[in-house]
N, C-alpha and C positions, 0 to 999 in steps of 0.2 A: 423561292426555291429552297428547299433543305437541305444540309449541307453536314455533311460528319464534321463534329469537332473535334480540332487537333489534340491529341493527348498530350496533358501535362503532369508531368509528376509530381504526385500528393507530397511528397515529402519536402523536395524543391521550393513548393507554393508556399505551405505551411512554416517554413524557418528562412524565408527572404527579408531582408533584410536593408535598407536605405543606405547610401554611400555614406561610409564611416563621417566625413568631414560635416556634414549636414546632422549626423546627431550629435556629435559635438557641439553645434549650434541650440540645439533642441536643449540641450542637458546643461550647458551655459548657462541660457536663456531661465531655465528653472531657477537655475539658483542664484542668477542677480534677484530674481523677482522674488527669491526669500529673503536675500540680503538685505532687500531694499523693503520688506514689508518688516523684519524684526528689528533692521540697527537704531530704528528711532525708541525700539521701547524701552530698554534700560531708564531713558533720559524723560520720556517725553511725561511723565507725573509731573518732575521736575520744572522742563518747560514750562509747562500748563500752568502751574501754579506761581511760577518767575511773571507769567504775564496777568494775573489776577483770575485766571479758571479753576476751578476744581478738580480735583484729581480724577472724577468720572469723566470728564473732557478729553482725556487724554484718551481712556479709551474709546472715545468715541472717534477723537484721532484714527487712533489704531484702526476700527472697522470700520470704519466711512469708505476707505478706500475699496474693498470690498465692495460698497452698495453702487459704488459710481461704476464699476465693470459691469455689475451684473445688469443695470439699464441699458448698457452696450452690448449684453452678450447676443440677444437675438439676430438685431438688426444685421452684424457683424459676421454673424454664423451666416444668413444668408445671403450677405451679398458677397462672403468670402469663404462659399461652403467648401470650398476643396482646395481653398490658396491659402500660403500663411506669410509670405516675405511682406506684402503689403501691410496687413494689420500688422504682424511683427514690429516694423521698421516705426509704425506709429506708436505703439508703444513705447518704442524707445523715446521718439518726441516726448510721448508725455509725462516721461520718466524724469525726462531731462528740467522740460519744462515746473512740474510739480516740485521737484526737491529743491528748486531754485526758489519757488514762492514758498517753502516753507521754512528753508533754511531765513529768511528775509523777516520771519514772523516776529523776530527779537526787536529788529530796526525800527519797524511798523509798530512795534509795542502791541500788539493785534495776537491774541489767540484765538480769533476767526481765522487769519491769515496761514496761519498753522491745519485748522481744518480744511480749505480753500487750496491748500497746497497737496493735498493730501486726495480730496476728490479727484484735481485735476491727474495726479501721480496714480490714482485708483484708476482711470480709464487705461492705461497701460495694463491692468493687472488682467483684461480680457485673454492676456498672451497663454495667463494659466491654462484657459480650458483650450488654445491650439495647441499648447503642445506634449496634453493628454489626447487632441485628438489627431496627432500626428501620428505618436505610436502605437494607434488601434487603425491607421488607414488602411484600408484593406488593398488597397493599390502598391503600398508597398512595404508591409509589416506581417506576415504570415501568424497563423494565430497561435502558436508554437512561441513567438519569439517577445508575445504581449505583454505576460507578467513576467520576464526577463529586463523588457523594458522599461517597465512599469518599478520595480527594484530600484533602474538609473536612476527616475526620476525622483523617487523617492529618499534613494543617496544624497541628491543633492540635492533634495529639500531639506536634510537635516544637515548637509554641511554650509548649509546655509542660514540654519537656526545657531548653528553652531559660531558662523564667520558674524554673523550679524549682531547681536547682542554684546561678544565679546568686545568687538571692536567699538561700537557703540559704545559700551559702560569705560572703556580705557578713555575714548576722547573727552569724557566726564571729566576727563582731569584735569581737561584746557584751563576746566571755571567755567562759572555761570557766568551772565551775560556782564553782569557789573565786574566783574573780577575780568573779561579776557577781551571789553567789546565786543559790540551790537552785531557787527555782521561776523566773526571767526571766532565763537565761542564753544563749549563743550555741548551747546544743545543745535548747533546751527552745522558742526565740522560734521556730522556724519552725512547729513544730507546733500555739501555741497562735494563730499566723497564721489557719492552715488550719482549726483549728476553728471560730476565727469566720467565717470565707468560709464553710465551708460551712453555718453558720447561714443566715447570710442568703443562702443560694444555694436554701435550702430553702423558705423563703419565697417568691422567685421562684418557685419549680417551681410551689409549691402554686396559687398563684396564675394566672399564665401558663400552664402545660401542659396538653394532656387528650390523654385516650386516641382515639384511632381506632373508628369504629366497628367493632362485629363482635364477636363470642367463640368460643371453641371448648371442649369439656370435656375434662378436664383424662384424660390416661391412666393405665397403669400402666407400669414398667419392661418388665416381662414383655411387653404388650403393644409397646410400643416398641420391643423389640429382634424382635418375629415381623411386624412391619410393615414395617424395614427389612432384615431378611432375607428377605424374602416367603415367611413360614409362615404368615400371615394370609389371611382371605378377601379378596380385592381391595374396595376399596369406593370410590365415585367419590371425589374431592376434593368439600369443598363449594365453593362459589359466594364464599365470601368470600376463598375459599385460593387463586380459580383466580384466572388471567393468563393472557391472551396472552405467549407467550414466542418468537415469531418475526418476525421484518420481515430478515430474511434475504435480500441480493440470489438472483436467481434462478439465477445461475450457482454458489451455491453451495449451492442445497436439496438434492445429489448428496451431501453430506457428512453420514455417518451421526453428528454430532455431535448430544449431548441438546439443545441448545441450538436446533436445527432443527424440536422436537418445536413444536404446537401447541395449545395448551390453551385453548378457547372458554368463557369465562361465560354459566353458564344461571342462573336463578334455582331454589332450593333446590324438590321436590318437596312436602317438608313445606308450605312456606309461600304456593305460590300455583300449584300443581298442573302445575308446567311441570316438565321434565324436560332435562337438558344434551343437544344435538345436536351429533354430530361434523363435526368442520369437512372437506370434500371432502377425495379423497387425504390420507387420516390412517390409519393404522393404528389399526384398533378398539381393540389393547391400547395404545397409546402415552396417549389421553385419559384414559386413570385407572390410572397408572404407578402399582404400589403396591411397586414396587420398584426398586434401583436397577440400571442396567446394570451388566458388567465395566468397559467403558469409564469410566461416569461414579463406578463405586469405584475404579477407578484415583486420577481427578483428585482425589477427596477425599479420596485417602492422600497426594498428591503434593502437596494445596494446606495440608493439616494436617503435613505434615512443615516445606513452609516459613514457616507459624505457628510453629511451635514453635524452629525453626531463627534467624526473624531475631527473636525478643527472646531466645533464648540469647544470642546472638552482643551484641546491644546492652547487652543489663543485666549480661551479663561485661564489659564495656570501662564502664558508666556504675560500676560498683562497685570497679574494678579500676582507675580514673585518679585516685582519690586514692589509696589504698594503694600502688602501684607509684610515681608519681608523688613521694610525699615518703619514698620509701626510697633509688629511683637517684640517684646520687651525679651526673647530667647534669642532673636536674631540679631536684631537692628544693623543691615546690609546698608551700605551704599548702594548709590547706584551701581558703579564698579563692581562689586560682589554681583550684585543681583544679576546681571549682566555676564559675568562672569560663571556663574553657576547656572546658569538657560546655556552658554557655550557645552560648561563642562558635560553635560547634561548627552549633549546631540553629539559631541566627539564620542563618550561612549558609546553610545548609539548606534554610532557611523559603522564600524565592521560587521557587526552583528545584522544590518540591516540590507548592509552591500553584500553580503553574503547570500541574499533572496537572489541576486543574477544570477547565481549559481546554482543556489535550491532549486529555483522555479521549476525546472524542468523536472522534478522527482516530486512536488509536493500540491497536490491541488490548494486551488484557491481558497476553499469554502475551509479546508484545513487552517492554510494563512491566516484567515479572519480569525478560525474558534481560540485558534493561539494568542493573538492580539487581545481580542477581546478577555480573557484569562485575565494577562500580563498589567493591562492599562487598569480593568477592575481593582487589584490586586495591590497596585498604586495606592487609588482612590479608599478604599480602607483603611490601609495605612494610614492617611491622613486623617481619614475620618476620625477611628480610632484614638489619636494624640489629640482629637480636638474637642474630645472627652471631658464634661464637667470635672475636675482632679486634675484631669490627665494635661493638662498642658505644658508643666514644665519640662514634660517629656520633647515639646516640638525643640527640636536642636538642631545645627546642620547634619547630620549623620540622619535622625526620624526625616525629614523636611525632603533632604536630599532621594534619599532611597524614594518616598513616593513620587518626587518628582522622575527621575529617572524611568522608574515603572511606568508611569503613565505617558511621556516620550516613547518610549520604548513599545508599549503595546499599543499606542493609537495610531502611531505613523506607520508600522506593523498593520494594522487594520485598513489604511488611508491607499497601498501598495492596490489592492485588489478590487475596489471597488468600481472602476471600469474596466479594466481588463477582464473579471470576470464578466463582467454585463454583455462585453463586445463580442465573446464566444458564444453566447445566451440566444443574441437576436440577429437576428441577418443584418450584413454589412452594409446596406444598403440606409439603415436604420442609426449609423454611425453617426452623422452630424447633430443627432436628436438625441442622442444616449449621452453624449459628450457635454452638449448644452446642457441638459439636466442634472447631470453628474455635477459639473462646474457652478450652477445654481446653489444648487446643494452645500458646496464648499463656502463656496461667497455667504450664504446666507448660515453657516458656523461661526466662522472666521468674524463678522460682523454682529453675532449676538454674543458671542463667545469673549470677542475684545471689550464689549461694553459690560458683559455682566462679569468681569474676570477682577474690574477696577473700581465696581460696586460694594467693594468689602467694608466702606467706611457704612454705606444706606443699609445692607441687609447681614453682615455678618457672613464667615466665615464658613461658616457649616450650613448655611442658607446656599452657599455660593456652590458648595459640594455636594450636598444632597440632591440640586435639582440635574448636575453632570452624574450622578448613581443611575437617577430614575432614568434618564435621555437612554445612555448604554443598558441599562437591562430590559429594558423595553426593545431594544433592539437585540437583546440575545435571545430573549422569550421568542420574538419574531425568526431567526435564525435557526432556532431550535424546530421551530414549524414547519421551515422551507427549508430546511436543510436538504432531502431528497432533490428541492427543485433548484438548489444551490451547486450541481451536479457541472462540471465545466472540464475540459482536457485540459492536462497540468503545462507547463509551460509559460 
């Protein structure tokens, strides 16, 4: 039987928004999980090389943790495609667990143990891509309110670059292992920080958090991959996956962008005999997209290139400014300093960035990025520049600083929009798959990024920078392209 559905208003749907207390959780949870990925790097060259490794070990430190999420992110997306308190809360386990085996690495005399500490600490880091894909759920985040969101989370990714390193290069001052002892030393204290935080961050969660209503079952690969290739039978979305996805001024429904599509909630057939009605002037096939356009796989090769693109570019320069820093004979940082200036770096940062909660709503996305992309460039010049046969006695904290600054400033600028815009792009329905691959994306930055950032002794300097030019202009040639098809409601 057919059934009129009940009207909802567009504007309502579009700017809804999750009980305050729960994104508080969400927006926490961000940024232990930066704290806890930057406050070892000040130290951990250092580390590394207290226990007989190479200063490339360290980074390898650094990104490991990365690669051990991203072997967990499928399995985890499906069997907890619409839930987060469970995988959450085990993060926090393995948060706890990890920074206790790494904090131990000194004891051990082990800088395997250090890495080992670091994978297991990495399966926690799955949390990143729940709670990018919390604030695109289309159950309870309206598409108005996504890069307002996306802002938060990005606030407290850099006051997290900002808490983490600081704190990190200060407890440098403990002493190395011989100077303060094996287990509470200045390379061991950040770690067993962080295990306690995230004790009792776990606590909270359990307490304060809950799921959303709704479920969906869980798939297989096989299937997943003949759904987003459209070798599936089409089948509608359900009712808890759908959304309104348009408030579109009128003068621009002419634009064949996904983001123009309309998607009406009906209630499930199963559960109370009604059936989804298309909303007038809609294309029959558009209401139960079981695939994606050329257009809209364009934008999510384009918006996954500049995932992966801005934490390369970041976690080489966060890995690469103590290493570089206490070898050039214009700087020669401590840990402390080095540490210190990754803080000062992200407090700058921080207003200018928290400021996007409030832009969002006035500045499209595709704008976000072209700015970002500018600013981060802009940087990397800079640098490039002072690294100039002649020119090096130029590099000084004033040259050094300024590009690092720039290149903070326009990456994590960049890093704001790369799902938020995706999730207006393709139907909601398509969320748990846009969010994995986004998250891939990162992980797989973050982990070439950290290794190639601490390679400055094997390939040089400007080896390390040139190949972060070509990554980002490759992706602006690419933006420059799709720019039309980078086309998204501000918000």
């Amino acid at each position: 039987m057919v059934t009129a559905v009940p009207h909802v208003d567009d504007s309502e749907e579009e700017r809804k928004l999750p009980p305050i207390a729960r994104l508080v959780i969400i927006v926490m949870m961000n940024l232990f999980l930066n704290v806890s990925f930057f406050i070892i790097v000040p130290s951990a060259p250092a580390y590394a090389t207290s226990l007989g490794a190479p200063t490339w070990f360290s980074g390898l430190c650094i990104g490991i943790s990365t690669a051990a999420a991203g072997i967990l992110l499928y399995p985890v997306s499906r069997r907890y495609n619409l839930a987060y308190k469970t995988p959450m809360s085990a993060s926090c386990v393995c948060f706890v667990i990890g920074n206790t085996l790494y904090a131990l690495a000194g004891l051990a005399n082990s800088a395997w143990l250090m890495a080992v500490g670091r994978v297991v600490g990495g399966m926690g880091n799955i949390s990143w891509m729940l709670v990018k894909r919390y604030i695109t759920d289309s159950r309870i985040v309206g598409t108005r309110r996504r890069t307002m969101l996306s802002a938060w989370l990005v606030t407290s990714q850099v006051l997290g670059m900002a808490i983490g390193p600081f704190f990190g290069g200060l407890l440098t001052k403990i002493g190395s292992i011989r100077q303060a002892g094996k287990v509470w030393n200045g390379f061991s204290s950040p770690s067993w920080i962080m295990a306690g935080a995230w004790a009792i961050f776990l606590v909270i969660l359990t307490l304060v958090f809950e799921d959303p209503p709704g479920s969906e079952p869980s798939t297989t690969l096989l299937e997943d991959l003949q759904r987003l290739t459209g070798r599936s039978s089409p089948s509608p979305p359900k009712a808890s996956d759908i959304e309104l996805k348009s408030d579109v001024k009128v003068a621009n429904r002419a634009r064949p962008a996904a983001s123009d599509q309309i998607y009406v909630a009906a209630p499930s057939a199963q559960n109370s005999g009604m059936v989804a009605i298309p909303a007038p002037d809609v294309d029959d096939g558009n209401q139960s997209q079981a695939t994606l356009s050329t257009a809209q796989w364009a934008s999510l090769g384009m918006m996954c290139w500049f995932a992966m693109v801005t934490f390369f570019t970041l976690g080489a320069w966060e890995a690469n400014i103590p290493v570089f820093s206490a070898d050039f004979p214009g700087l020669n940082w401590t840990e402390q300093k080095a540490g210190n200036i990754l803080a000062l770096a992200a407090i700058i940062c921080l207003p200018l960035l928290f400021g996007l909660v409030f832009w969002a709503k006035y500045i499209e996305d595709r704008v976000i990025l072209a700015t970002g992309i500018v600013i981060g460039l802009s940087g990397l010049v800079v640098h490039m520049v002072t690294l100039t046969p002649g020119l090096e006695r130029s590099i000084n904290f004033a040259s050094f600083f300024t590009s690092w600054l720039l290149v903070a400033l326009g990456y994590n600028m960049m890093s704001t929009v790369t799902l938020s815009l995706l999730s207006k792009q393709v139907p909601p329905h398509f969320n748990n798959y846009t969010s994995l691959i986004i998250q891939l994306s990162n992980y797989s930055g973050r982990l070439g990024g950290a290794f190639w950032g601490t390679a400055v002794d094997q390939v040089g300097q400007r080896a390390i920078l040139s190949l972060e030019l070509a990554l980002t202009l490759f992706g602006t040639v690419g933006a420059i392209v799709l720019w039309k098809k980078m086309y998204a409601p501000k918000g």
